[in-house]
C-alpha positions in Angstrom: -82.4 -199.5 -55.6 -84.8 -202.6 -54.8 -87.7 -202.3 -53.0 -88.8 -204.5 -50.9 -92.5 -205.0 -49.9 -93.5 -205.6 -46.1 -96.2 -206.0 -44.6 -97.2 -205.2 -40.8 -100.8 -206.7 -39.6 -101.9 -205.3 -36.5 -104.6 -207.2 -33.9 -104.6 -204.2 -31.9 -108.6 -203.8 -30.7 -108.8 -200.0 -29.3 -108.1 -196.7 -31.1 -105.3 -195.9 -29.9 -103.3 -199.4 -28.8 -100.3 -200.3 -27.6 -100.1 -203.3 -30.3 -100.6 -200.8 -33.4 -97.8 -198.3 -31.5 -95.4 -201.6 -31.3 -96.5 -202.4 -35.0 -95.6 -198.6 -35.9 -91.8 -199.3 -34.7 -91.3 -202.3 -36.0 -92.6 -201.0 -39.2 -90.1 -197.9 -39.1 -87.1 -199.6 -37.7 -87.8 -202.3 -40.8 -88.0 -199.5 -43.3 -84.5 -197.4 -41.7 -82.8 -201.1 -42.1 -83.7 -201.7 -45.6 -82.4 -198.3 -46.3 -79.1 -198.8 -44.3 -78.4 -202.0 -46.9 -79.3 -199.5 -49.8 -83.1 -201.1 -50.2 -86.0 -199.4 -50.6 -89.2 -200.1 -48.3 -92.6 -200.2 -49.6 -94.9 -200.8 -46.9 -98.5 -201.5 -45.7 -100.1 -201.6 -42.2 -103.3 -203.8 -42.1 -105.5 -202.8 -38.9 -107.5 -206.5 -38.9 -110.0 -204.4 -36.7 -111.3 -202.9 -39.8 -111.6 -206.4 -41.6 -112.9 -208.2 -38.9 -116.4 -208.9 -40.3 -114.9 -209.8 -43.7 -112.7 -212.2 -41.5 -115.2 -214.2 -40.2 -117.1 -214.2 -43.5 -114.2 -215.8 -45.3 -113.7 -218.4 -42.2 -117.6 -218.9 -42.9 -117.9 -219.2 -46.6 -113.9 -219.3 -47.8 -114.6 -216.3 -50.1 -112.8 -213.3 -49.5 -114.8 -209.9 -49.2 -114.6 -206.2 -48.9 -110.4 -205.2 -48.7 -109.5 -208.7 -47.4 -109.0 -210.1 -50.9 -106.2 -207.1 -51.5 -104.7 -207.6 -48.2 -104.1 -211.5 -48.7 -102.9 -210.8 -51.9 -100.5 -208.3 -50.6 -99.4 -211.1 -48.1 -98.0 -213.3 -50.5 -96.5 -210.7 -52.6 -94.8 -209.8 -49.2 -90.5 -209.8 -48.9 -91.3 -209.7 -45.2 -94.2 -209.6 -42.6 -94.3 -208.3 -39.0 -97.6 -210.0 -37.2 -98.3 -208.4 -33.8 -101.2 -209.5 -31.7 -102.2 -208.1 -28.0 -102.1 -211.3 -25.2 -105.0 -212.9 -25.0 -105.2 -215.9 -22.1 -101.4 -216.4 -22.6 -101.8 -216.6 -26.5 -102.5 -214.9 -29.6 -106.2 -213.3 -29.9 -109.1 -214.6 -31.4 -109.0 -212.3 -34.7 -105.2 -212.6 -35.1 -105.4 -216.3 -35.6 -108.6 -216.3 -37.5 -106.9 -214.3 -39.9 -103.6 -216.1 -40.2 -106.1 -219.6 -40.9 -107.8 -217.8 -44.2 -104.4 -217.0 -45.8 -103.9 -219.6 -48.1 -101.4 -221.8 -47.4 -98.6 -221.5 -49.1 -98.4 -217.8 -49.1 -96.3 -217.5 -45.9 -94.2 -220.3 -47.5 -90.5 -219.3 -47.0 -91.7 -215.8 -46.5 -89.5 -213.9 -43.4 -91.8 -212.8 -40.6 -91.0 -210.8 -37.7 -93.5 -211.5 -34.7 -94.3 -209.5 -31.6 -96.9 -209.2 -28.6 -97.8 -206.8 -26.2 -99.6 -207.3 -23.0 -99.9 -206.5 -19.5 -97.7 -208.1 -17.5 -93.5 -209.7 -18.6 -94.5 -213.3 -17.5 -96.7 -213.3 -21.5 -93.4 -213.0 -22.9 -93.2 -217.0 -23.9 -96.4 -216.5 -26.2 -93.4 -215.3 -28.7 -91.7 -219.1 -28.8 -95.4 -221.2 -27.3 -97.6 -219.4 -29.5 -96.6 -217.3 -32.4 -93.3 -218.5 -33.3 -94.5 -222.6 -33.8 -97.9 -220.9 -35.7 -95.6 -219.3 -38.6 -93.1 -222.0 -38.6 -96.3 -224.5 -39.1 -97.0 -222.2 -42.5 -93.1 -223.0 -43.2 -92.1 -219.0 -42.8 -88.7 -218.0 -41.9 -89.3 -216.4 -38.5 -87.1 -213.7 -37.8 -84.8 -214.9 -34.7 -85.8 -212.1 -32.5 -88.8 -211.6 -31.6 -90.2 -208.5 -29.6 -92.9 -208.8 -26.6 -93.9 -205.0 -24.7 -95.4 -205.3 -21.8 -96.7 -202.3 -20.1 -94.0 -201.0 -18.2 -91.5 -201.5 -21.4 -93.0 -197.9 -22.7 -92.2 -196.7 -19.6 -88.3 -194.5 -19.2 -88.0 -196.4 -16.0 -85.2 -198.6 -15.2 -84.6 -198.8 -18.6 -87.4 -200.4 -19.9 -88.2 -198.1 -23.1 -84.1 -198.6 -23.8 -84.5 -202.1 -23.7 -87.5 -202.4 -25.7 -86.1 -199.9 -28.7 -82.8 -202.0 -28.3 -85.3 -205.3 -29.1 -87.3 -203.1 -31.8 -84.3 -202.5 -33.8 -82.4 -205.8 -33.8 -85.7 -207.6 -34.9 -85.9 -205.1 -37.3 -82.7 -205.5 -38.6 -82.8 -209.5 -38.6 -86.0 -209.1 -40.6 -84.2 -206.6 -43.3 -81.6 -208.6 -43.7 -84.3 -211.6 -44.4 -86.4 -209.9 -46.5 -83.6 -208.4 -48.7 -82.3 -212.0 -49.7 -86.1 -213.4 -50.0 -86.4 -214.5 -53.6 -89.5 -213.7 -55.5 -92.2 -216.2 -55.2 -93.3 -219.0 -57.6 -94.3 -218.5 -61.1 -98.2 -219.2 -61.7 -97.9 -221.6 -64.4 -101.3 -220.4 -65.5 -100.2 -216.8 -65.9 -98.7 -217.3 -69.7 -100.6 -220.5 -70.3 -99.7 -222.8 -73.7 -101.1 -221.6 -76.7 -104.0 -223.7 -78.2 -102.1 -224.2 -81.8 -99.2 -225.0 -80.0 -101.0 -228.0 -77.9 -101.8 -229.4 -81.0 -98.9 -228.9 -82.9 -97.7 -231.5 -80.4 -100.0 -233.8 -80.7 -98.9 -234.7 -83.9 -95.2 -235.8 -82.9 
């Protein structure tokens, strides 16, 4: 069995929040997925609450502190992301970007991310395809065709609201699994079994 390593980042700002519950579902409808296609999930949930002050240090002085540099390095190990950010005036917060800016560049590249929102009101829904979906696609990620936006009343029984929001949880979820599964491991680092120093100069003398 293959297991496959996602990642869910969270920009959730309260203890509890609606954008950590979202990023829960995701997260478990992600891992029930893998399994359905016989893959194993191995998963982490990054609160960027916690990290915040390490976040603007590395935006500050590009040097990673505290747990960030395990969390970006568990970003580009990543088969698959899911990014959720709360709605801030109609786009992504403050701390959600900030993050996404110190991960190095090519991390993301290729790299399947599922991305959701969850604010107040249904008319933030477009942040998904004005916002988030053009940020990732910028970082040359494969963004998951689905994406899932909750607005208040979606956790609601209601007129069908919590149905239609599990419904959107678990094809994104799916979509992403089926991503993440096929994602091919990333780029050797050609530093990582470097030339030997005989056999440099064993060439120079061709």
């Amino acid at each position: 069995m293959t297991t496959r390593r996602i990642v869910t980042v969270s920009a959730g700002l309260s203890t509890p929040s609606s954008t950590r519950l979202l990023a829960d579902r995701l997260t478990a409808a992600t891992e029930a997925s893998l399994s359905d296609r016989g893959e194993k999930a191995e998963t982490r949930t990054v609160e960027l609450r916690d990290l915040a002050h390490d976040i603007m240090n590395a935006m500050t002085t590009r040097v990673p502190t505290g747990d960030l540099p395990g969390v970006l390095e568990d970003i580009a190990a990543a088969d698959g992301v899911i990014a959720v950010t709360p709605v801030f005036n109609a786009s992504y917060s403050g701390l959600f970007k900030s993050f996404f800016d110190i991960v190095e560049p090519e991390a993301l590249d290729g790299t399947p991310v599922l991305v959701a929102a969850t604010g107040g009101s249904p008319r933030h829904s477009l942040v998904l395809e004005h916002a988030l979906r053009p940020m990732f696609s910028y970082a040359r990620s494969v963004v998951v065709p689905t994406g899932v936006y909750a607005a208040s009343e979606d956790w609601g029984a209601g007129d069908g609201g919590g149905r239609e929001l599990s419904e959107r949880v678990d094809r994104a979820a799916r979509q992403l699994a089926v991503l993440a599964a096929d994602h091919a491991p990333g780029k050797a680092d050609p530093f990582e079994e470097p030339t030997s120093f005989a056999e440099l100069m064993s060439g120079l003398g061709t």
